[in-house]
C-alpha positions as CSV (number, residue, x, y, z in Angstrom):
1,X,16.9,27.9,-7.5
2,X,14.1,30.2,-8.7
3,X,15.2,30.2,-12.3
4,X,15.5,26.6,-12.2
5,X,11.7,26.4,-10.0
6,X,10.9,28.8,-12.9
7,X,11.7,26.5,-15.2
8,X,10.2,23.8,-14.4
9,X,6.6,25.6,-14.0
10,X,7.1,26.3,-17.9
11,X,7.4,23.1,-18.7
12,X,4.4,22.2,-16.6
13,X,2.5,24.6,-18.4
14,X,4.0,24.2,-22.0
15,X,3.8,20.1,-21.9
16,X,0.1,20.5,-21.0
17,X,0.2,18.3,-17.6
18,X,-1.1,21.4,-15.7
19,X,-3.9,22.1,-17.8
20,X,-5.3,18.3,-18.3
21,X,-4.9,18.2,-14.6
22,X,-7.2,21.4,-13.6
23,X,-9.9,19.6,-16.5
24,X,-9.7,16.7,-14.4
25,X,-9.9,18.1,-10.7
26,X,-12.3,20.6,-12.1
27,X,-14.3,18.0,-13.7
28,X,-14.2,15.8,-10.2
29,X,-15.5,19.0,-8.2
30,X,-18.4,19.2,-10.6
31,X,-19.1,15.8,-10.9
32,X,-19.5,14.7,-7.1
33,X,-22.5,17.5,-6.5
34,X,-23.7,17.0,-9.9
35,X,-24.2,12.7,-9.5
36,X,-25.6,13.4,-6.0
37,X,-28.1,15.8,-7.9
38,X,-29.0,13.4,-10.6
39,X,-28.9,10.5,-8.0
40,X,-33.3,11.0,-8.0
41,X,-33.6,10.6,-11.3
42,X,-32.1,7.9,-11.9
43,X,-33.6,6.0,-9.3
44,X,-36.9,7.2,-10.7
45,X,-35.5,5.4,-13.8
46,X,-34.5,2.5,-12.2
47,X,-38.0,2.5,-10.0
48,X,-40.0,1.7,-13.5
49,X,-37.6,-0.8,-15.3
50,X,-37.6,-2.4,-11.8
51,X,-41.5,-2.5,-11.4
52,X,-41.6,-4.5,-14.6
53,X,-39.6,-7.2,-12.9
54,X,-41.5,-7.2,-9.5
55,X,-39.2,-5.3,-7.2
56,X,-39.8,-2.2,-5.5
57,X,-37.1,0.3,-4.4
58,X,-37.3,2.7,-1.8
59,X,-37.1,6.4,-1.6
60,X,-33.5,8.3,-1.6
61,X,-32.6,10.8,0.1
62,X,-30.2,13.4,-1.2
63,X,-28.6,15.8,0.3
64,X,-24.9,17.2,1.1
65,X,-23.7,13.9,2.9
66,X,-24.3,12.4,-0.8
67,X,-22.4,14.7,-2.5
68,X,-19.4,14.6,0.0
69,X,-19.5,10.6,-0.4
70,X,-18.5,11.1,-3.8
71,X,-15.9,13.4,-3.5
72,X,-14.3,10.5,-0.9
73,X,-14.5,8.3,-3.8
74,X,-13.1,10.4,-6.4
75,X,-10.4,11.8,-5.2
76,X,-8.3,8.6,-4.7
77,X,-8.8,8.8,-8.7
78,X,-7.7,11.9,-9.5
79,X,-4.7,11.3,-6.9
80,X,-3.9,8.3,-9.1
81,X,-4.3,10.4,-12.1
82,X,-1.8,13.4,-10.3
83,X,0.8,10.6,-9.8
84,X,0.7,8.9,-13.3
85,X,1.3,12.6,-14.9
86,X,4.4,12.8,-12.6
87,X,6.3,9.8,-12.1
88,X,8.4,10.5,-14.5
89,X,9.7,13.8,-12.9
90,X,13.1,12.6,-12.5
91,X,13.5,9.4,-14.6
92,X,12.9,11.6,-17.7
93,X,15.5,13.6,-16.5
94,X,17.9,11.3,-16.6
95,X,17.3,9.7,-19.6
96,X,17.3,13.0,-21.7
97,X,20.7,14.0,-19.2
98,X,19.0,17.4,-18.8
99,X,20.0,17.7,-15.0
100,X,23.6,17.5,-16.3
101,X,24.2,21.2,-17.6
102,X,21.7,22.3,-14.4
103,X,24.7,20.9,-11.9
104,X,27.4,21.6,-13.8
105,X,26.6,25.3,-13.5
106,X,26.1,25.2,-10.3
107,X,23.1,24.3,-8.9
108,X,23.4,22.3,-5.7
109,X,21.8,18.6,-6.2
110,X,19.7,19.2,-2.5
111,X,18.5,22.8,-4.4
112,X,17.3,20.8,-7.5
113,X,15.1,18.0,-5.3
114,X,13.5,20.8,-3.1
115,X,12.5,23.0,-6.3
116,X,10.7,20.2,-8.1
117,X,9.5,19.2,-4.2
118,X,8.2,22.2,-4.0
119,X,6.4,22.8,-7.4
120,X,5.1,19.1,-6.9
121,X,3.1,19.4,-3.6
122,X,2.2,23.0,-4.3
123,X,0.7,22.1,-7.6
124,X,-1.4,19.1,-5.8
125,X,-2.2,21.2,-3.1
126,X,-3.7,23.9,-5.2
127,X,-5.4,21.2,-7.3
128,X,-7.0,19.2,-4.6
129,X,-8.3,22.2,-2.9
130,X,-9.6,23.8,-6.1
131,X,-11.8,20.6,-6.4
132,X,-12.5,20.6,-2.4
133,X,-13.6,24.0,-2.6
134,X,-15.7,23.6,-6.3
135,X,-17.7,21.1,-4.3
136,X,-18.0,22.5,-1.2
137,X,-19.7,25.6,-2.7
138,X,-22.2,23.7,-4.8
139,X,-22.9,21.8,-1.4
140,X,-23.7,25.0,-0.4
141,X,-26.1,26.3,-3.1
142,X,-28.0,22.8,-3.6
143,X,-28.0,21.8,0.5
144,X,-26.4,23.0,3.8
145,X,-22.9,21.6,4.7
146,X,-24.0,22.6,8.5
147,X,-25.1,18.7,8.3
148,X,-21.3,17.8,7.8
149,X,-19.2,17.5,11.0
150,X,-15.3,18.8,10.5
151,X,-15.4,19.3,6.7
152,X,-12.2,21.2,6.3
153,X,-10.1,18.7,8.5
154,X,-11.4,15.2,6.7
155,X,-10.6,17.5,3.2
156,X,-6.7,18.2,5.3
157,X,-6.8,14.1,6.3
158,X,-7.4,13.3,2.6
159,X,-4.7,15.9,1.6
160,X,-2.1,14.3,3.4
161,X,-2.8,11.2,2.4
162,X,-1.5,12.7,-1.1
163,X,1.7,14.2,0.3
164,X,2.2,11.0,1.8
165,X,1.6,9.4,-1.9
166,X,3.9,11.6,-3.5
167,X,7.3,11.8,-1.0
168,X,7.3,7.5,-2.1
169,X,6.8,9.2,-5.4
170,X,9.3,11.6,-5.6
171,X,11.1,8.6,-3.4
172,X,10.9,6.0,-6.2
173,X,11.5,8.4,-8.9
174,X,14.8,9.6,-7.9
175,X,16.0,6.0,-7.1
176,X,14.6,4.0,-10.2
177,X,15.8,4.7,-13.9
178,X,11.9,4.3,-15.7
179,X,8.7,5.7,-15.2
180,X,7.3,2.3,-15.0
181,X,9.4,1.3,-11.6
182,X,8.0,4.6,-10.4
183,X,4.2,3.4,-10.3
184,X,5.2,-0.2,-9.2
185,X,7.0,0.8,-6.2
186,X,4.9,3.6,-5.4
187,X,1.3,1.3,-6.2
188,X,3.3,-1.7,-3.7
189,X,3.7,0.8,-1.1
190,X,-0.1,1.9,-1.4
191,X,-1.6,-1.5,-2.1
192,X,1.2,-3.4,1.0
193,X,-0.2,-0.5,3.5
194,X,-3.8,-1.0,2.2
195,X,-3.7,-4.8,3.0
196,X,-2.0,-4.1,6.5
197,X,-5.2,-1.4,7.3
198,X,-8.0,-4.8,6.8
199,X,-6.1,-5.9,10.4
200,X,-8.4,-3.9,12.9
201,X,-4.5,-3.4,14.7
202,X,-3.1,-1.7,12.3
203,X,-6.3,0.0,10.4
204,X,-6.8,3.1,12.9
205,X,-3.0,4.2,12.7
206,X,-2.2,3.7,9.0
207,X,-2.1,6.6,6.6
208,X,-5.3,4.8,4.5
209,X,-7.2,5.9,7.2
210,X,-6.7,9.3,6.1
211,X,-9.0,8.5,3.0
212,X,-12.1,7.7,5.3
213,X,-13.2,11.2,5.7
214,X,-16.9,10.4,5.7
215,X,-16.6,8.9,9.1
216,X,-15.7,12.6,10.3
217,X,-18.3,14.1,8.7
218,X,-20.7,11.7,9.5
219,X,-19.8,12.1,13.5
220,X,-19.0,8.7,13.7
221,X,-15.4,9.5,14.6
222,X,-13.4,12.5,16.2
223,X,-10.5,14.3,15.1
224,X,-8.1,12.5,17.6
225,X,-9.1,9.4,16.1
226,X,-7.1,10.4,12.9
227,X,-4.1,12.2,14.6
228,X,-1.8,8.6,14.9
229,X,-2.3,8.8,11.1
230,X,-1.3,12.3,10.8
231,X,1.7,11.9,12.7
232,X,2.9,8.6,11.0
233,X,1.9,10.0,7.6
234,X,4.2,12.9,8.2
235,X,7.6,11.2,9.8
236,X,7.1,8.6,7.1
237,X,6.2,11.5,4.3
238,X,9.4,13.2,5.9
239,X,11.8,10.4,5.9
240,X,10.7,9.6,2.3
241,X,11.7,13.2,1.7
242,X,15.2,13.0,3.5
243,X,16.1,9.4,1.8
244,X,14.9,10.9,-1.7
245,X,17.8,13.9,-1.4
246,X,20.6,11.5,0.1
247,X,19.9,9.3,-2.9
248,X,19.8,11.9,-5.2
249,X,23.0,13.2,-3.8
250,X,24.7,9.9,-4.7
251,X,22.8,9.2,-8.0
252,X,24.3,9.0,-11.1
253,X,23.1,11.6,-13.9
């Protein structure tokens, strides 16, 4: 298993995915202090083409809260980014029949799902955390984060969330034969449980509430308030996980 977890890192590294994705999740962590910074001057900007017209806009305030609001926003696209970059990380596979030689010399089908499992999450867990913590210390240096309320659990909320995204992933991946049925079934899972969280019902136990980390920072909501979501995020992220194996065990390569 580690020569084959091995492997795979190399081709993470050699195809390039690894490094466009640190650009991007670097590039995210930069960009949410750095458009909070810039968020007075252009409103200065805005102030004197909008005098010209008549209308009159009022001062903005800046400060950590800003900067955090656009890391919330972001990081839903760097998720999607994270998933496009890896839907393919069994359908390729099987259309280049390079899982073939991997089994027939031995290598347990159950071994071969939790390796690339493993090197999946790992990698978006070092990723998203690289970009929490890029943005967390420039909070730091421009503002105080002592204004944000439960920083490091609405960053964990958000995490999980992505786990969450990636066991339907990893799900779809094993089960369809194209990349292209990959993002379907994993964007209709996303999208189906995004229209069930508009019904107030459903909304507070959902895993898109996960994504609404500004309401914990803000002090407009508690940490029990998200642990329904946690727990369903996990059994479901789980099952995903269990299903994904017993399919692959039965999959044709």
């Amino acid at each position: 298993m580690r020569a084959f977890l091995k492997k795979e890192w190399m081709e993470l590294v050699r195809t390039g995915r690894l490094l466009l994705l640190l650009l991007i999740f670097i590039l995210f962590g930069i960009m949410n202090p750095a458009i909070a910074k810039l968020t007075p001057w252009m409103m200065e900007i805005m102030v004197e083409q909008l005098a010209e017209s008549g209308l009159a806009l009022t001062a903005v305030t800046v400060d950590a809260m800003t900067s955090w609001t656009q890391f919330y926003k972001n990081i839903p696209m760097a998720l999607g980014v994270f998933v496009l970059l890896h839907s393919g990380i069994f359908t390729t596979e099987y259309q280049k029949g390079t899982l073939i030689p991997v089994v027939t010399k031995g290598l347990s089908r159950p071994r071969i799902a939790a390796a690339k499992t493993i090197l999946l999450l790992g990698t978006w867990t070092v990723l998203f955390f690289l970009c929490y913590g890029i943005t967390y210390g420039y909070n730091a240096v421009f503002w105080d984060n002592g204004i944000a309320r439960f920083p490091l659990l609405g960053a964990v909320c958000c995490w999980l969330f992505g786990v969450w995204v990636l066991a339907w992933m990893l799900l779809f991946s094993i089960a369809a034969d194209t990349s292209t049925q990959v993002l379907l079934g994993t964007g209709g899972v996303v999208l189906g449980i995004y229209v069930l969280s508009l019904f107030p019902k459903f909304g507070n136990v959902l895993p898109v509430k996960l994504l609404d980390g500004m309401s914990l920072l803000s002090g407009n909501a508690l940490p029990k308030d998200y642990y329904a979501s946690m727990g369903i995020a996990c059994a479901i992220a789980a099952v995903c996980l269990l299903l994904a194996v017993s399919c692959f065990n039965r999959k044709k390569l």
